[in-house]
C-alpha positions, 0 to 999 in steps of 0.5 A: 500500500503506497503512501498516498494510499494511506492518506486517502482521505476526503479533506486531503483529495478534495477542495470543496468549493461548495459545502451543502448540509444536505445536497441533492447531487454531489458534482465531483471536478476532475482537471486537466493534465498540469491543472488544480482545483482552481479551475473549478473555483467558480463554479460554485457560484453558478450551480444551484444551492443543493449541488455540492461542488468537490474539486479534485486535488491532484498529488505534486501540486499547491499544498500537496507538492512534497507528495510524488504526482500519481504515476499511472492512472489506475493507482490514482483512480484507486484513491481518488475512488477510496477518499470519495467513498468516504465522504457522505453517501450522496447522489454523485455525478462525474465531471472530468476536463481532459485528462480528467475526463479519463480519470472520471471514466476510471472512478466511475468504473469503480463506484459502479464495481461498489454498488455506488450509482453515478447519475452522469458522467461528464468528458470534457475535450478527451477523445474517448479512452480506445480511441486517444492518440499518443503525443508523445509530449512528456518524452520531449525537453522542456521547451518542447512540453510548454510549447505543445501545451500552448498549442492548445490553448492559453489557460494560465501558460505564462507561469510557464515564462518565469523560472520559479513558477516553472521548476514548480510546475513542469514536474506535475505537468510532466508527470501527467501526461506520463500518465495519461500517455501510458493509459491505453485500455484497448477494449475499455468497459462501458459504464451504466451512467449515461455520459454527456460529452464536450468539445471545442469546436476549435480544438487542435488537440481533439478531434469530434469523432474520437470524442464521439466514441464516448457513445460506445461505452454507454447504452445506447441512446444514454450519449449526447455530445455538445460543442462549444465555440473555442479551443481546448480550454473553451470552459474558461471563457464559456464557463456560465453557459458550460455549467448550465447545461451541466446543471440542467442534466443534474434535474 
């Protein structure tokens, strides 16, 4: 058992930027490869008052950088999965940007195995885990990494332009995409939720179709995919509108 096996804990994977008494749903936020959870910080304010909002909290990064970043994905879905069935049984829905979106998919798989019900599960700009096409881009020097970064999309990059910031923050992005270039499920298991899909219609980095196979690992009829105008990281700008269609699901 690894050491951040023992701290599965909820206080310690999850910032709960909405506490409710007695929610109706809790959404669970996953971030992208080299993210935190204050991509999801303002949320809170748009989703209705009995939605309880976790964002998780990736080892190597902010108050946990003396913690190794999680290095493949089943070890980190084991944890993230055993510190949320700590928490308060509640209704549970999954929402995952990126690589967040294949970590949502794994709990997901998961709490199904436990007899926990996820009442939707929400991928966000990630080809769906058979059809993802390697990039290669933790195997290249540091210039490289931030450069194939940036071609995505701007969403906090000029850390990367200072020299403190970026010895903090390039071994988490490193190590992500490590992670999540090393997940190759060739026959992945479908889920019994039904899964809502995003994408950016500018999005260099994904592509509709490998998005649109999320469909093959749901039931038919339980997949929609919906696209909004921007690039990988449309969510930022277009965060009001994303959480409402979000929160119409949740109903």
């Amino acid at each position: 058992m690894t050491d951040i096996r023992r701290q599965a804990r909820p206080e310690d994977w999850f910032r709960a930027y909405r506490r409710v008494v007695e929610p109706r749903t809790r959404l669970v936020c996953f971030p992208h490869a080299g993210g935190n959870d204050q991509l999801f910080q303002g949320w809170s304010a748009l989703l209705p008052a009995d939605v309880e909002l976790l964002a998780v909290r990736y080892p190597g990064r902010q108050d946990r950088l003396a913690e190794p970043c999680a290095t493949d994905m089943a070890t980190l879905a084991d944890d993230v999965t055993a510190a949320l069935t700590r928490c308060p049984p509640r209704s549970v829905a999954l929402f995952g940007h990126s690589m967040g979106s294949s970590v949502a998919y794994e709990v997901t798989l998961r709490l199904e195995a436990a007899g926990i019900p996820v009442r939707r599960l929400f991928v966000s700009a990630r080809a769906a885990p058979h059809r993802a096409e390697p990039t290669g881009l933790h195997e290249l020097g540091d210039d490289a990494l931030v450069a194939g970064v940036r071609r995505l999309g701007d969403l906090g990059s000029a850390a990367y332009d200072h020299a403190e910031l970026r010895e903090l923050l390039l071994p988490a992005l490193r190590a992500d995409y490590a992670l999540v270039e090393g997940y190759r499920p060739a026959a992945p298991a479908p889920v019994r939720a039904p899964i809502t899909a995003y994408v950016g219609d500018r999005d260099p980095g994904c592509v509709p179709e490998r998005v649109r196979a999320w469909s093959e690992l749901t039931a038919p009829g339980r997949f929609e995919l919906h696209s909004f105008p921007g690039d990988h990281f449309y969510l930022a700008p277009r965060q009001a509108e994303l959480v409402s269609h979000i929160t119409r699901r949740l109903s």
